[in-house]
C-alpha positions as CSV (number, residue, x, y, z in Angstrom):
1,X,17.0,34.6,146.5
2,X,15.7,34.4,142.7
3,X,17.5,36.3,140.1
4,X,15.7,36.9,137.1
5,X,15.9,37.4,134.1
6,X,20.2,37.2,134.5
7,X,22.3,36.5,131.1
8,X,24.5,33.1,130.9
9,X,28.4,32.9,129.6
10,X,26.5,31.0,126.9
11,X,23.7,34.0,126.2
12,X,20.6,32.7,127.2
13,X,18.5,34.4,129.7
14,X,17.7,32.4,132.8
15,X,15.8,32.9,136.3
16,X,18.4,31.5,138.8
17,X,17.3,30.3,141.9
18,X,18.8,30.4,145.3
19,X,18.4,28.2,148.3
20,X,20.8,28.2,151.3
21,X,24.4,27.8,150.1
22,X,23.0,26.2,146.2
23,X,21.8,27.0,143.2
24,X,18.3,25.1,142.9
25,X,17.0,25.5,139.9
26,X,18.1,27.2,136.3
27,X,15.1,28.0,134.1
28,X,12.4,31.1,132.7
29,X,9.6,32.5,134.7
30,X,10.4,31.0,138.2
31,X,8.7,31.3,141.1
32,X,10.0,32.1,144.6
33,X,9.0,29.1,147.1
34,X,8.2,29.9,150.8
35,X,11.0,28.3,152.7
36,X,13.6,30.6,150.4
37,X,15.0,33.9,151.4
38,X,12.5,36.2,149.4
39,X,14.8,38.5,148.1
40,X,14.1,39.2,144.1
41,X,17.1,40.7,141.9
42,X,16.4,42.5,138.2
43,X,19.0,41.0,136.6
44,X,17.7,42.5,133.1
45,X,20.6,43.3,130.4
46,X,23.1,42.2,132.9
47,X,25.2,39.3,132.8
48,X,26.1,35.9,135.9
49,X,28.9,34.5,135.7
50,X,30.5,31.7,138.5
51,X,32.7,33.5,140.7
52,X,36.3,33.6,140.0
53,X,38.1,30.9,141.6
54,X,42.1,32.6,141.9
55,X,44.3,29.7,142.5
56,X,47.1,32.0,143.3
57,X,47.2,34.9,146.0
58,X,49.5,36.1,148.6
59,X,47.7,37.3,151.5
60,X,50.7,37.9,153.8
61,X,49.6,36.5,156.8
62,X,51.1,35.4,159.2
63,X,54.2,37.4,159.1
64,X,53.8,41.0,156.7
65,X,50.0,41.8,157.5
66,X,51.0,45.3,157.2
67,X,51.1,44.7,153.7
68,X,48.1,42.7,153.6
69,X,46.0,40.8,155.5
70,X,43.1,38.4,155.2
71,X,40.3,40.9,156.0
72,X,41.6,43.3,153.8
73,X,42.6,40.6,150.8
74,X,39.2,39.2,150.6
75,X,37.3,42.2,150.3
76,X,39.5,43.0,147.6
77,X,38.8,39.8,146.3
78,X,34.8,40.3,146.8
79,X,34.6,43.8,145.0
80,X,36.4,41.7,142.4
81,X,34.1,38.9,141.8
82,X,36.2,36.3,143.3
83,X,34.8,33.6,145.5
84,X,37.3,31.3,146.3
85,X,41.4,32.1,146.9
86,X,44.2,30.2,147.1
87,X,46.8,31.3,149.9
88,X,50.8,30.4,149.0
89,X,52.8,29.0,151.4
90,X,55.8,32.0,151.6
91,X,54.3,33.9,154.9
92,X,56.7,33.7,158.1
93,X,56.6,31.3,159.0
94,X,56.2,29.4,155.9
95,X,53.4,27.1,155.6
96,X,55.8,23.7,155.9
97,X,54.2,22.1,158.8
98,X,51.4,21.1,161.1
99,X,51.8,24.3,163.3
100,X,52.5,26.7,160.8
101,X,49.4,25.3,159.0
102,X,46.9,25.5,161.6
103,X,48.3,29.1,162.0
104,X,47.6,30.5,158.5
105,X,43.9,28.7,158.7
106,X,43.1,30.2,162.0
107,X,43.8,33.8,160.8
108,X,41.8,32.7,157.3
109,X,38.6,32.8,159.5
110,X,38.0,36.4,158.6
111,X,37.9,36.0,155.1
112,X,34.7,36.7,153.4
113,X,35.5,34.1,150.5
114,X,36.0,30.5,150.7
115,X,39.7,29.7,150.6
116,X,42.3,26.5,149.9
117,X,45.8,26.7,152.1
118,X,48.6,25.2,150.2
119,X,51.5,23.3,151.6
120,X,55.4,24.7,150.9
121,X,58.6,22.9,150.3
122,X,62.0,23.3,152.0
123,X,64.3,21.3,153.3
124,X,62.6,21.5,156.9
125,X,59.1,20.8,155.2
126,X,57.3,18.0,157.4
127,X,54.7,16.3,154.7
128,X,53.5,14.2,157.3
129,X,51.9,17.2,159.3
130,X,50.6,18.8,156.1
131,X,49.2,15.9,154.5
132,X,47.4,15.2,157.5
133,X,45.6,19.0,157.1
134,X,42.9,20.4,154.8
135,X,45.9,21.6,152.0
136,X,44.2,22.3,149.0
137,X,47.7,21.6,147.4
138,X,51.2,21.4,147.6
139,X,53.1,24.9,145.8
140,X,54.0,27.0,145.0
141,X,57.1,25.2,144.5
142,X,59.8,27.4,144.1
143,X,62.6,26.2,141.4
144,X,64.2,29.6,141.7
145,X,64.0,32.1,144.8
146,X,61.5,34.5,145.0
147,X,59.7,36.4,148.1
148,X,60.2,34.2,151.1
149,X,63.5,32.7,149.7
150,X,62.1,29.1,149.5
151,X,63.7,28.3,146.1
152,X,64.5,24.0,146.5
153,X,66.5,21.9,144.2
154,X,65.3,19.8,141.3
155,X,66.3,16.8,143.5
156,X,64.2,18.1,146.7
157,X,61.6,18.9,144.2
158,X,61.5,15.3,142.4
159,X,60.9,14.2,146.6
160,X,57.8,16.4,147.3
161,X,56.5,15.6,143.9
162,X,56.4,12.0,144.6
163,X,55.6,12.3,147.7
164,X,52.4,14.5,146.7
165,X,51.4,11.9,144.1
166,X,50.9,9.3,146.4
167,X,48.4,11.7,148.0
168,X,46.8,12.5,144.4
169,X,48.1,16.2,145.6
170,X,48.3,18.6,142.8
171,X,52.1,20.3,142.5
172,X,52.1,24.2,141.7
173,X,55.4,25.1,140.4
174,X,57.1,28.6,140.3
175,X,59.3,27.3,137.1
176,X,62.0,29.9,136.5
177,X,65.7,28.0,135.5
178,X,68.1,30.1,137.7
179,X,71.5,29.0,135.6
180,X,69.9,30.8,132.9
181,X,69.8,34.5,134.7
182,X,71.6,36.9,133.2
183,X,74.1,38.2,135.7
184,X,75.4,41.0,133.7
185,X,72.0,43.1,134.2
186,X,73.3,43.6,137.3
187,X,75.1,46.3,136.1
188,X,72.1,48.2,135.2
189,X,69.9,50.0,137.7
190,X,67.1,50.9,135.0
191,X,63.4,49.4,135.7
192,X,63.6,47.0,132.5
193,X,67.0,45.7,134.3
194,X,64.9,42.9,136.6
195,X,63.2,41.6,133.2
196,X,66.7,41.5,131.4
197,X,68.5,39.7,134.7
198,X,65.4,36.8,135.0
199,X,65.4,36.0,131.3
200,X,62.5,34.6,129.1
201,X,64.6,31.5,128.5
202,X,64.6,30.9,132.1
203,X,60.8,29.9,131.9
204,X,60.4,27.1,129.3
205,X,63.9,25.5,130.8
206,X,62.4,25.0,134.2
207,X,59.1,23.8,133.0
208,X,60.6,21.2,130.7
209,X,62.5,20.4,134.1
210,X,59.7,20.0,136.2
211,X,57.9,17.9,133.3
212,X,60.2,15.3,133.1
213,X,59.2,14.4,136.9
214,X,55.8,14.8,136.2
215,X,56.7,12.8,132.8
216,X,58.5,10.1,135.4
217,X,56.5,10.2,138.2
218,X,53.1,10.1,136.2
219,X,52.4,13.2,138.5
220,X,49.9,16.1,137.9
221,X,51.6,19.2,137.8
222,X,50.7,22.9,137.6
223,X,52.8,25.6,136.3
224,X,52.2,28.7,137.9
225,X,52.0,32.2,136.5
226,X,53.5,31.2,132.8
227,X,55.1,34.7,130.8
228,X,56.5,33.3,128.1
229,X,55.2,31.7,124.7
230,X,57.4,29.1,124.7
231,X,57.0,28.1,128.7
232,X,53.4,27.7,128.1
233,X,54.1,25.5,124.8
234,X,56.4,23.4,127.0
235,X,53.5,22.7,129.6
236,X,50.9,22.0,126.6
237,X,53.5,19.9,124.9
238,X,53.9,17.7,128.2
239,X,50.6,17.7,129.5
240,X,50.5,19.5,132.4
241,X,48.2,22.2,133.1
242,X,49.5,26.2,133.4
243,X,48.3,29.6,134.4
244,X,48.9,33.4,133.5
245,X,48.7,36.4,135.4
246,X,46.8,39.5,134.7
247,X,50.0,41.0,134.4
248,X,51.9,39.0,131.9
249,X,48.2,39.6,129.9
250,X,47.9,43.4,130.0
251,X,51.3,44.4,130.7
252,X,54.8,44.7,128.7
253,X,58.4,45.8,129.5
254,X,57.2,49.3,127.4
255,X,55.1,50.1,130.6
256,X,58.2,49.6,133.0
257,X,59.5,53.2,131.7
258,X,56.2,54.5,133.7
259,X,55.5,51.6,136.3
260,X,59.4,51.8,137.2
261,X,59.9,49.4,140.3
262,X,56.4,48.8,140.4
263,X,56.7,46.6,137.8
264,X,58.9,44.1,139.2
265,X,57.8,40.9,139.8
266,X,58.8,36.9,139.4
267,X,58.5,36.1,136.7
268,X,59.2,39.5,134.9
269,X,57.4,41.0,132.6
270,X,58.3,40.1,128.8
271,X,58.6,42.1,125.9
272,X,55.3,43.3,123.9
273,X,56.1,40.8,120.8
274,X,55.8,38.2,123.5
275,X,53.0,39.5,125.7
276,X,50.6,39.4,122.4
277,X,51.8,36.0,121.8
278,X,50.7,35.3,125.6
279,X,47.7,36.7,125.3
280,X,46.9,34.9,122.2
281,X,47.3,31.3,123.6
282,X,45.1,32.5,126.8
283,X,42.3,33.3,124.1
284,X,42.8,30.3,121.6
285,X,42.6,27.4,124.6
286,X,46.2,26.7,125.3
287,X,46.5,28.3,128.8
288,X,44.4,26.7,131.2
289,X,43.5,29.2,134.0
290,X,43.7,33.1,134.9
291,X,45.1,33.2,138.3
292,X,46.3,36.8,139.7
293,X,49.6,35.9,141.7
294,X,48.3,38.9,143.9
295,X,51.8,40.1,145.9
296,X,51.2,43.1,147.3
297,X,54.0,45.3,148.9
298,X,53.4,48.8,150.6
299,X,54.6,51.8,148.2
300,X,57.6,52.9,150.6
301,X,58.7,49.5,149.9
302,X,58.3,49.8,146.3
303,X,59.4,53.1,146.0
304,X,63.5,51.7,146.3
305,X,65.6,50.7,143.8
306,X,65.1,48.0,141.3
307,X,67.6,45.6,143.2
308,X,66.1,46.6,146.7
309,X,62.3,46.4,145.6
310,X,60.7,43.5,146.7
311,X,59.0,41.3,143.3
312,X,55.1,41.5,143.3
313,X,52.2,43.2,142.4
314,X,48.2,43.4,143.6
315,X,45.6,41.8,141.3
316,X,43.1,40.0,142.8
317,X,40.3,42.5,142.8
318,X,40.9,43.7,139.4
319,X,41.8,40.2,137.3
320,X,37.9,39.4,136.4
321,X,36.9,43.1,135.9
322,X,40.0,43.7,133.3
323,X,38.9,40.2,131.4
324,X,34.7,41.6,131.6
325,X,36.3,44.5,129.6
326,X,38.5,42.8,127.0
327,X,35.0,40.7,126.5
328,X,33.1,43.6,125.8
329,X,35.6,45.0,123.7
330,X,34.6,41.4,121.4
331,X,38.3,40.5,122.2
332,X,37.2,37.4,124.7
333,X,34.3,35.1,125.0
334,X,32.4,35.2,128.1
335,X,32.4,31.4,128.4
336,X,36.4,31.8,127.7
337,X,36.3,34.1,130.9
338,X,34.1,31.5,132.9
339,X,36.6,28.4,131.6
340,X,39.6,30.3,132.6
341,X,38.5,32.1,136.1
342,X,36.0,29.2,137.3
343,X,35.3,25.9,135.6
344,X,38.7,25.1,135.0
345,X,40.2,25.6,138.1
346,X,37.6,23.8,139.7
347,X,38.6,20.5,137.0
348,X,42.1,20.6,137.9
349,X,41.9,21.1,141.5
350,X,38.6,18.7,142.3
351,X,36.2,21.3,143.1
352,X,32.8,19.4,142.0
353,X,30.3,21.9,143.1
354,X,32.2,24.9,142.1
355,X,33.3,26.9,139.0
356,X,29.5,26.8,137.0
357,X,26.3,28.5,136.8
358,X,24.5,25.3,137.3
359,X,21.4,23.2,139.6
360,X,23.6,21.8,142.5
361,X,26.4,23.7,142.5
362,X,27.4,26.6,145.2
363,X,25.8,29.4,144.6
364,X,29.0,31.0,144.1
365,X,27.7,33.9,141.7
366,X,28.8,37.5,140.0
367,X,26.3,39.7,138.8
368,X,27.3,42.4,136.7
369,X,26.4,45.3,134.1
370,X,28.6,44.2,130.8
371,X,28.8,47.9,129.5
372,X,29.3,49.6,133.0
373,X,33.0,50.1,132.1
374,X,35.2,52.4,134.6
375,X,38.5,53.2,135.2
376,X,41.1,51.6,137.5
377,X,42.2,53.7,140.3
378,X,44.2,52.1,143.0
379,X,42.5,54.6,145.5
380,X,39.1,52.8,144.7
381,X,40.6,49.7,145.4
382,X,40.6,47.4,148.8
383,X,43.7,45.9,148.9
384,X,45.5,46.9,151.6
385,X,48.9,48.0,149.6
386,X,47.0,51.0,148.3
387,X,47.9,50.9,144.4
388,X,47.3,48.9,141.2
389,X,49.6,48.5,138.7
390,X,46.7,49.1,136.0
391,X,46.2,51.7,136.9
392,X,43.9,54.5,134.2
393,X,43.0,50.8,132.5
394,X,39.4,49.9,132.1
395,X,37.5,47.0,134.2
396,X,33.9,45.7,133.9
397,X,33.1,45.5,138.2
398,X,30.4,43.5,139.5
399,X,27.6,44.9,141.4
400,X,26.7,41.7,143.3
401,X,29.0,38.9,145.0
402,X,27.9,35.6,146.6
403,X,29.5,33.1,147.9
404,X,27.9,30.1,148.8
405,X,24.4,32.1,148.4
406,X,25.4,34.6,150.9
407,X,26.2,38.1,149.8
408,X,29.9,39.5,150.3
409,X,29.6,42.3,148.6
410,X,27.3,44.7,146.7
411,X,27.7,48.0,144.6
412,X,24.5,49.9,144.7
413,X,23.2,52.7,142.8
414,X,21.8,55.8,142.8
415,X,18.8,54.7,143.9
416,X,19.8,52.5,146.4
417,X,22.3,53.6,148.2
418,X,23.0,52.6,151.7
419,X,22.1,54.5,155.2
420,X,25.4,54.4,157.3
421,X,23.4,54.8,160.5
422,X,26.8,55.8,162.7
423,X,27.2,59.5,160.2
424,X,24.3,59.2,157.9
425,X,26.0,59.6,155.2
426,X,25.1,57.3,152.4
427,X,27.9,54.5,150.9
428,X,28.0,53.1,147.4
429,X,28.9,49.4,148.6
430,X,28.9,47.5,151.6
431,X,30.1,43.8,152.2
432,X,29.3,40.8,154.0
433,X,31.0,39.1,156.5
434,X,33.6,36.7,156.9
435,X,31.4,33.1,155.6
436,X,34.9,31.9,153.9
437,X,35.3,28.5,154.9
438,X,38.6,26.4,153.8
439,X,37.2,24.4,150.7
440,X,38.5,21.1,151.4
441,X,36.7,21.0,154.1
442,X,33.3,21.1,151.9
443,X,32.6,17.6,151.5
444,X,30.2,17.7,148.7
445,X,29.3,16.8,145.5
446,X,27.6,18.6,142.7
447,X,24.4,16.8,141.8
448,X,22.7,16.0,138.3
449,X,20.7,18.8,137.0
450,X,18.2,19.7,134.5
451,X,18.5,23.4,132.5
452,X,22.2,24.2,133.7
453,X,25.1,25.7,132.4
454,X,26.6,23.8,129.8
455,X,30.1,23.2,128.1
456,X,31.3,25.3,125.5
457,X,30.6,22.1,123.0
458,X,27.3,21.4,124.1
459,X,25.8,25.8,124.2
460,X,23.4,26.9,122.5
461,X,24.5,29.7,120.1
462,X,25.9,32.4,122.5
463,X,23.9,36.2,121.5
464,X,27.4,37.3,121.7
465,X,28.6,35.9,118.5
């Protein structure tokens, strides 16, 4: 496949060249060689970026497929511009050993995207039988209870994380303090009551918890979906890495008045003064990745009260398109976007030929229009649940997904919209099929290149700017 004429993160216009599963060559006015699949794509005024590499999904199987599953969860995922996912551990049963493993991977076989497995931790966790398996890596570790009720102590947490460092394993932590809840919320049953029971301070106590392990242990931990200001400061401060959600980015305790019980989640969301502050330290450098924590639950189970609803919310197919749109709004860079959904997740979880527009790497690519903004309808999306809680916000949606050179999905146009040959009818997408494969069991390694992506330090100036 040759794509011409596509846009970089950094500006320039570039040919990119596909052969098999890699990128082969970056440059201006390339040709098509024989042995290549001759298929030529106009990528005139639109933009490439790396797919989206979301470190943290829930897709529900084994256990609660009828709220998602991972058919369903990686075509939501494709139509998203995400290539790779990473599955948590709280299905039933919980990913904590060998067979429960082996379980969760067989069923990953229909997902259309590559995917990492990770490992959980309880106090019937057998580390032997996991380490022994493809995990991508061990986490979410839950320091307070959440779906799944797998919330350990900071004793049995200090265990695994030492236990993970002598496999260089990376440790995602769910850092919520629970001696800092508020129990007096209880006695509200308002939507805002969730955010004011799991306070903000809970956040930044737990992280500077799990950091004095990682401080002790010399350990490389992640902190998963940060809310707060201050929780993401405390990660910074310490050195370990962190990610936010789409959620905590886009959405406030003001929009719980309209989202009611469809806003609740773990962590909750945080008031507006601190959202903005949130949002500010994903733009500047501070946060490290955009992962989606996509939880989704069916609407009857939402539709209960805030105490009885289960914590979670769908993101995964609408993350990169709601960043696409803050960049075209000048809010974002799009090699902030590429950092934060690709080439950083790849760094911090050794992913060498992933999470770049480069010679050598996966052909792991997005294509998309930058000014073909729409509106979010959870009826137009492919997640399984049936509803988005951004809902009437705008997203930036890709036209084309590959993943390892092999298209997943694709949004066509007017004029080339698809024969479905059982009706004849015509249908405005159509994906791929399931060529996920579990990434740690890609043993490769990206090789030197010529005209390739570079680093933000090192790009020429971007025509954005």
């Amino acid at each position: 496949m040759l794509i011409r004429n596509a846009t970089l993160p950094d500006g320039r216009e570039r040919d990119v060249l596909i052969e098999g599963e890699t990128i082969t060559e970056i440059g201006e006015d390339l040709e098509m060689p024989d042995a290549a699949d001759e298929r030529f794509v106009d990528a005139s005024d639109k933009r490439i970026m790396p797919g989206m590499i979301d470190t943290h999904v829930h897709f529900r199987e084994p256990g609660y497929s009828h709220k998602e599953t991972w058919e369903t969860g990686s075509k939501s995922a494709a139509a998203g511009g995400v290539t790779t996912v990473v599955d948590q551990p709280n299905t039933d049963p919980p990913t904590i050993d060998g067979a429960s493993f082996d379980q969760k991977e067989e069923l990953a076989e229909k997902s259309l995207v590559d995917y990492g497995i990770n490992g959980g931790v309880t106090e019937e966790w057998v580390p032997s039988a996991l380490f022994q398996r493809p995990m991508f890596a061990l986490g979410e570790v839950f320091l307070a209870d959440s779906t799944g009720d797998m919330g350990i102590s900071v004793e049995l947490f200090a265990s695994a994380v030492k236990t993970a460092n002598r496999q260089d394993t990376v440790v995602t932590v769910h850092a919520e303090d629970a001696s800092e809840f508020e129990p007096g919320s209880k006695e509200r049953d308002d939507a805002d009551a969730w955010s004011a029971f799991r306070t903000a301070r809970a956040e930044p106590a737990a992280v500077e918890a799990a950091a004095e392990v990682a401080d002790r242990l010399d350990a490389q931990v992640h902190i998963a979906h940060t809310s707060t200001p201050e929780g993401i400061d405390t990660a910074a401060e310490h050195g370990l890495t962190c990610e936010v959600t789409p959620h905590h980015m886009f959405l406030s305790r003001k929009d719980l008045r309209e989202l009611d019980t469809y806003g609740r989640m773990n962590p909750p969301l945080r008031r507006e003064r601190l959202r903005r502050k949130v949002w500010d330290r994903v733009v500047d450098g501070t946060v490290d990745i955009v992962a989606t924590d996509h939880a989704p639950h069916t609407k009857t189970e939402k539709d209960a009260s805030i105490w009885d609803a289960p914590s979670g919310v769908p993101g995964v197919e609408t993350a990169l398109p709601l960043l696409l749109e803050e960049a075209r709004q000048g809010n974002i860079t799009y090699e902030r976007i590429r950092d934060l959904t690709a080439s950083n997740p790849a760094h911090i979880f050794d992913l060498p030929t992933k999470g770049l527009v480069k010679e050598g790497m996966d052909a792991d690519l997005v294509l998309f229009d930058p000014d073909d903004s729409q509106e979010i309808h959870g009826d137009d999306l492919h997640s399984k649940c049936g509803w988005t809680p951004f809902e009437g916000k705008r997203g930036v949606f890709p036209e084309l997904t590959l993943v390892r050179g092999q298209v997943v999905y694709e949004r066509h146009g007017p004029e080339t919209l698809v024969l479905k040959s059982e009706t004849g009818e015509t249908e405005s997408e159509s994906f791929g099929g399931p060529v996920g494969t579990n990434v740690r069991t890609l043993d490769r390694t990206a090789e030197e290149s010529g005209d390739a992506e570079t680093s933000d330090a090192d790009a020429e100036p971007s025509q954005d700017e």
